[in-house]
C-alpha positions in Angstrom: -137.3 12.1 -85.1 -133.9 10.2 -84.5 -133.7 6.8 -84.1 -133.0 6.2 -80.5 -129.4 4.5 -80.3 -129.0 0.5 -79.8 -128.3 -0.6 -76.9 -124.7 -2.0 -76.4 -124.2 -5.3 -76.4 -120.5 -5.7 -76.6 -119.0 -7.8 -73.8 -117.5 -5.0 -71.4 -113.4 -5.9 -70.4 -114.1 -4.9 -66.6 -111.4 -5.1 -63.9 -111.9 -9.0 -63.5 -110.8 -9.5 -67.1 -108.4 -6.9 -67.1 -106.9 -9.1 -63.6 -106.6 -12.7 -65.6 -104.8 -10.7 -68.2 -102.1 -9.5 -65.7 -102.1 -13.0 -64.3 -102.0 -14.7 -67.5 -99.2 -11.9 -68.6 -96.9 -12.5 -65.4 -97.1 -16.5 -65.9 -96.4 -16.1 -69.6 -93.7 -13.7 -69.0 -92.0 -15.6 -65.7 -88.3 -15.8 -67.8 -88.1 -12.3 -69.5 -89.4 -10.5 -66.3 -87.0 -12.7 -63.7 -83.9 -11.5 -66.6 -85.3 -7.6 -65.9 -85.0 -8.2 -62.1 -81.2 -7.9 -61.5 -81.1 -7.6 -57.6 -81.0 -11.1 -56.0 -83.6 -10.0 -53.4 -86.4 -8.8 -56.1 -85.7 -12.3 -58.0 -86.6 -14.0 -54.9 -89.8 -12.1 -54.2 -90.6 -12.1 -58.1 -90.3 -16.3 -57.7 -92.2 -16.7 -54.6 -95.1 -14.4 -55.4 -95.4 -15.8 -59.2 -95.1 -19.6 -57.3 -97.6 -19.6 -55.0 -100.1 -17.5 -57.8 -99.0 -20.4 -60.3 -99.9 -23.4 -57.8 -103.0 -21.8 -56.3 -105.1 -20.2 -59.8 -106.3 -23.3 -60.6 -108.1 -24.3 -57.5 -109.0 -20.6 -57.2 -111.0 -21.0 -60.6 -112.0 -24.3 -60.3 -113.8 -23.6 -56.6 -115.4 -20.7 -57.9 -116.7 -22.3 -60.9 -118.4 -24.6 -58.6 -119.6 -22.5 -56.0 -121.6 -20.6 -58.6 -123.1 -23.7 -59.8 -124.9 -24.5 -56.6 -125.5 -20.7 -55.6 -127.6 -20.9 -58.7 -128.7 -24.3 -59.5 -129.5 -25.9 -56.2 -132.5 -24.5 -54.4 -131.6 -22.5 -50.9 -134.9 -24.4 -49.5 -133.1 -27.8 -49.9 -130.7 -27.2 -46.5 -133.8 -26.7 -45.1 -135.0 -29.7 -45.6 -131.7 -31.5 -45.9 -130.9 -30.7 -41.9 -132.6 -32.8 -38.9 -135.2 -30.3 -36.8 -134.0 -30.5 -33.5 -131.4 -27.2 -33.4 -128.4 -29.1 -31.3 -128.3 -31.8 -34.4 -128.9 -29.2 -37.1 -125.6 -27.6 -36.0 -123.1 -30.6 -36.5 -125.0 -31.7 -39.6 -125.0 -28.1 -41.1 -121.1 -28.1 -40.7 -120.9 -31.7 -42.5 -122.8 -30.3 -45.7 -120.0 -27.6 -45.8 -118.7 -31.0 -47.5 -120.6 -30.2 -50.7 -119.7 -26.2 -50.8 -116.6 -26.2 -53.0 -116.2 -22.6 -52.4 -114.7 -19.6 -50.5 -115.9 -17.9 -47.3 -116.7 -15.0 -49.7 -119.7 -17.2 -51.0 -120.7 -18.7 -47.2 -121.7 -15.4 -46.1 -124.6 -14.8 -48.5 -126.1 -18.6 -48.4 -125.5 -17.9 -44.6 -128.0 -15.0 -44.8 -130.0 -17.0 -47.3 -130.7 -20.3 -44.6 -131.6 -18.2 -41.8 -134.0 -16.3 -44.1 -135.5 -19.8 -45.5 -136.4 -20.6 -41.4 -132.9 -22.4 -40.3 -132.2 -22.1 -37.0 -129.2 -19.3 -36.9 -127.1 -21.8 -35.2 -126.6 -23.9 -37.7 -126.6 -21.5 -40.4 -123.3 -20.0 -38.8 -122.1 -23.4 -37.9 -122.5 -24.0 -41.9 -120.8 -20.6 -42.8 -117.7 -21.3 -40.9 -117.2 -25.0 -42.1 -118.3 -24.7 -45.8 -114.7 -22.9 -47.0 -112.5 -25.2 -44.6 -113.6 -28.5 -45.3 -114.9 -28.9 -48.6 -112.9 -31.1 -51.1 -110.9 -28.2 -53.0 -109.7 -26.8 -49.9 -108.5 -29.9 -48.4 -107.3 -31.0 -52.1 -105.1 -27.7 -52.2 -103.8 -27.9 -48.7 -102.6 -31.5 -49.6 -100.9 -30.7 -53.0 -99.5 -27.5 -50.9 -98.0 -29.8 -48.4 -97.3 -33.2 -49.8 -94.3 -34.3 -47.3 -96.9 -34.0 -44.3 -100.8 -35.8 -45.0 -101.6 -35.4 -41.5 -101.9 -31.4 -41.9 -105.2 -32.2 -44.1 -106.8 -34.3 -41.7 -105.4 -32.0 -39.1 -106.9 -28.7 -40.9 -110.3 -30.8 -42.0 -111.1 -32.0 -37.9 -109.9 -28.7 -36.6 -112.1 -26.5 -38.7 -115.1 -28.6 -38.1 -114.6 -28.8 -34.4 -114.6 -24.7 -34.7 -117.6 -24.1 -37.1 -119.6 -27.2 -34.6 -118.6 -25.3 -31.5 -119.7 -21.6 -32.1 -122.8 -23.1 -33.2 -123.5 -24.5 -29.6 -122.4 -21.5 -28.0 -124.6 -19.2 -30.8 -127.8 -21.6 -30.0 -126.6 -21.1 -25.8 -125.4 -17.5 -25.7 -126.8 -16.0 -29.1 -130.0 -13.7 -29.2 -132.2 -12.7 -32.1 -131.8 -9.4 -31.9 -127.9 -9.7 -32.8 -128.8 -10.8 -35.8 -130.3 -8.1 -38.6 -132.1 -10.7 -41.3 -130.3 -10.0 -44.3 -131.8 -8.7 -47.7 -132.6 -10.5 -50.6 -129.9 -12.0 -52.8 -129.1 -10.0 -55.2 -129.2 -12.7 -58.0 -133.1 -13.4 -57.6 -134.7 -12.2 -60.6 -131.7 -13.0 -63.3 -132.2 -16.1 -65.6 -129.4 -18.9 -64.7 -127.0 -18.1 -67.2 -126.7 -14.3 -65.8 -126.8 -15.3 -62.6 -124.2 -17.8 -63.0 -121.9 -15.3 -64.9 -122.7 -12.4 -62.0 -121.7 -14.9 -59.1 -118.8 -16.1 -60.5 -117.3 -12.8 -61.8 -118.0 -11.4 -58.1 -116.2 -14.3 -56.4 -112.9 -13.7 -58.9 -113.3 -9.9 -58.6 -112.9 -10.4 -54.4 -110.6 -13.9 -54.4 -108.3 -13.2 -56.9 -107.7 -9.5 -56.0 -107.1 -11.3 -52.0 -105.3 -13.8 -53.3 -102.8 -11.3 -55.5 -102.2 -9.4 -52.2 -101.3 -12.5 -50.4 -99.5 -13.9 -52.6 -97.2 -10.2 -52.5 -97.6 -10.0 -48.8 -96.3 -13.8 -48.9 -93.4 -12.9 -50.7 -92.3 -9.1 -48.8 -92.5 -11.5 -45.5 -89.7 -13.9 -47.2 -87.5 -11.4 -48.6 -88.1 -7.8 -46.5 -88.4 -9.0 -42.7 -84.3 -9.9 -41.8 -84.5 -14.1 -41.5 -83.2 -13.3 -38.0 -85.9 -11.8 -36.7 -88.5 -14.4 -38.5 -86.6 -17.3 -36.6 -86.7 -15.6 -33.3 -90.3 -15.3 -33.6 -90.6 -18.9 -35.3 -88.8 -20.3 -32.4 -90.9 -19.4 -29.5 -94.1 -22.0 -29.7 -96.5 -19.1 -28.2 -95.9 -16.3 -30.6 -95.4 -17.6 -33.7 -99.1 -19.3 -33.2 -100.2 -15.8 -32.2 -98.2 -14.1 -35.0 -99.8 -16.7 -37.7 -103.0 -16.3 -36.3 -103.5 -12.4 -36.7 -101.2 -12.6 -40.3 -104.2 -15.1 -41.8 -106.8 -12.4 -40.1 -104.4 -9.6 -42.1 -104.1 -11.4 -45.0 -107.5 -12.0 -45.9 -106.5 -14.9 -48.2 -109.2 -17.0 -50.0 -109.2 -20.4 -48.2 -108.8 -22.1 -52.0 -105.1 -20.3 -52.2 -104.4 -20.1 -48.5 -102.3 -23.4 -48.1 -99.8 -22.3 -50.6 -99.6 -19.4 -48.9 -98.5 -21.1 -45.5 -96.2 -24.0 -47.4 -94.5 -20.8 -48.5 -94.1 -19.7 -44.5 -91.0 -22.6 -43.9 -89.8 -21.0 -40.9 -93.0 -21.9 -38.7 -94.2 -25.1 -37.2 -96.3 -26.9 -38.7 -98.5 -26.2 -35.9 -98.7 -22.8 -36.7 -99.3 -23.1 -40.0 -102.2 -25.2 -39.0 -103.3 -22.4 -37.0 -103.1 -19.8 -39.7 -105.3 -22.6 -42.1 -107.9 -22.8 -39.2 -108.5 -18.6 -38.3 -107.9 -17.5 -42.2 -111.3 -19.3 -43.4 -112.9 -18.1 -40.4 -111.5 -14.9 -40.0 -110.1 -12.3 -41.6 -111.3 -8.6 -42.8 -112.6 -9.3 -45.7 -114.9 -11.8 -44.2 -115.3 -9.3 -40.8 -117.3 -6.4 -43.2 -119.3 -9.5 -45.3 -120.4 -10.5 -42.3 -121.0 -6.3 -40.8 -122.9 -6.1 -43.7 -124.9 -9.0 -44.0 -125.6 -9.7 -40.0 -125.0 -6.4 -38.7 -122.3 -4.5 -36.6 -123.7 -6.0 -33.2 -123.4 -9.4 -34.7 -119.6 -9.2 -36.0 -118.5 -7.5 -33.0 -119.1 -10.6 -31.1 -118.9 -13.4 -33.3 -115.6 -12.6 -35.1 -113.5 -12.2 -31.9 -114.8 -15.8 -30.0 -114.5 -17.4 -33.2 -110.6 -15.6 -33.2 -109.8 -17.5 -29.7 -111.7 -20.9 -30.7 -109.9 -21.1 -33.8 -106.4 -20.6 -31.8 -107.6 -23.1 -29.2 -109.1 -26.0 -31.1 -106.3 -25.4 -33.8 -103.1 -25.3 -31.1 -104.3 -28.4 -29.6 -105.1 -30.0 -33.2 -101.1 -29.6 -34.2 -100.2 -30.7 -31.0 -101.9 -33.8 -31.0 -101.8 -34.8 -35.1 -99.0 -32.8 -36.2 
């Protein structure tokens, strides 16, 4: 009888290695490819999107690095422990340990899911999900290195967004109901030694913020070079819309919130209040993070939490600019 055939063991080059290549490749080849690009236009594209990918991989690597260090390493039952019992002091302390999280709202969503399974009130579970990308030290590390001629924006974006994340808590522990909430299922890394489970998180967490962060980094660049500069003052003028306008381009964008401050340094023609804006809603929502959080929590759940969190995020980060920026 044949020998059955061993099994392989190579190390497969998947989409995530084939997308560090290209970005590897288009910093390598920055000169040679800007010398192909003739048309004054495409060079300015070409620089922008190849600026903002150079400024923000590093932080992009280096959060999801760590993130998959404490998805695997540090015990889900810890927050459990970690957070005081009554629910109304649970919710501000749950946003505070977003502290530790240096990670993306792609991993919130999942450890989300995980603390309300481990007996967390939901509260403070969602309080935790919405703070944990916008205030840990990478993010607020990036957006300072993204805007170094105006400090205030990180303390600005870092108050904001914990305002937001302890404010739909209160109203999920007033207005929320069980039944909006379908429990999720079990991680899928449960079961896999460390080193695989390690490896699987962060490969999942490159495959979804690097691909979001490539399209915002292109979307960054059309905006500068395809929409007349006319128009983009017009709208940059008027206080009202261009909040508005940033608002529903971070929902659009999808951005990961390690990359996203480079992204708005890159948007010059706004105020820095609506930039703030944009940094506060693009952690918090956006439609990458609206089907995580369909699929985790169920439809009944986003339908109602992505839109309130929409208009607090606006709110709390208007007045935010207006007062520190």
């Amino acid at each position: 009888m044949a020998a059955a055939p061993a099994p392989d063991t190579g190390r497969r080059f998947g989409s995530v290695e084939v997308l560090a290549v290209l970005l590897v490749l288009l910093v390598v080849l920055r000169g040679p490819l800007a010398t192909l690009v003739s048309d004054a236009r495409l060079q300015t594209w070409t620089t922008v999107f190849v600026s903002v990918l150079v400024q923000a991989v590093p932080f992009l690597v280096f959060g999801v690095a760590l993130s998959a260090v404490i998805a695997v390493f540090v015990p889900r039952s810890f927050w459990a422990r970690a957070l005081p019992r009554h629910p109304a002091l649970a919710v501000p302390a749950a946003g505070l340990a977003g502290v530790v999280l240096p990670g993306c709202e792609c991993g919130s969503v999942p450890i989300a899911g995980s603390l309300i399974r481990r007996g967390v009130t939901p509260a403070a579970a969602l309080a935790f999900l919405l703070a944990a990308p916008a205030i840990n030290p990478i993010v607020l590390t990036a957006t300072a290195v993204a805007f170094p001629d105006d400090p205030a924006m990180v303390v600005a974006r870092g108050g904001a967004s914990l305002i937001v994340a302890v404010v739909m808590g209160w109203l999920w522990l007033r207005l929320g109901k069980a039944e909006w909430i379908k429990l999720p299922h079990r991680p899928d890394l449960e079961g896999m030694s460390r080193g695989n489970a390690f490896w699987a998180a962060a490969r999942h967490d490159v495959m979804h913020a690097g691909g979001f962060l490539v399209l915002g980094a292109a979307a960054a660049a059309t905006i500068n070079v395809v929409v007349p500069e006319a128009w983009l003052n017009a709208l940059a003028d008027n206080p009202v819309l261009s909040v508005l306008a940033l608002a529903v381009l971070a929902v659009l964008l999808s951005l990961c919130s390690e990359a996203d401050a480079f992204v708005a340094a890159s948007l010059s023609q706004f105020s820095l209040t609506s930039r703030l804006v944009f940094l506060v809603v693009g952690p918090m929502v956006d439609l990458k993070l609206i089907s995580m959080q369909t699929g985790v929590f169920g439809r009944r759940f986003a339908a109602r939490f992505a839109p309130v969190t929409f208009a607090v995020a606006v709110l709390v980060g208007s007045v935010a600019g207006a007062v520190l920026l």
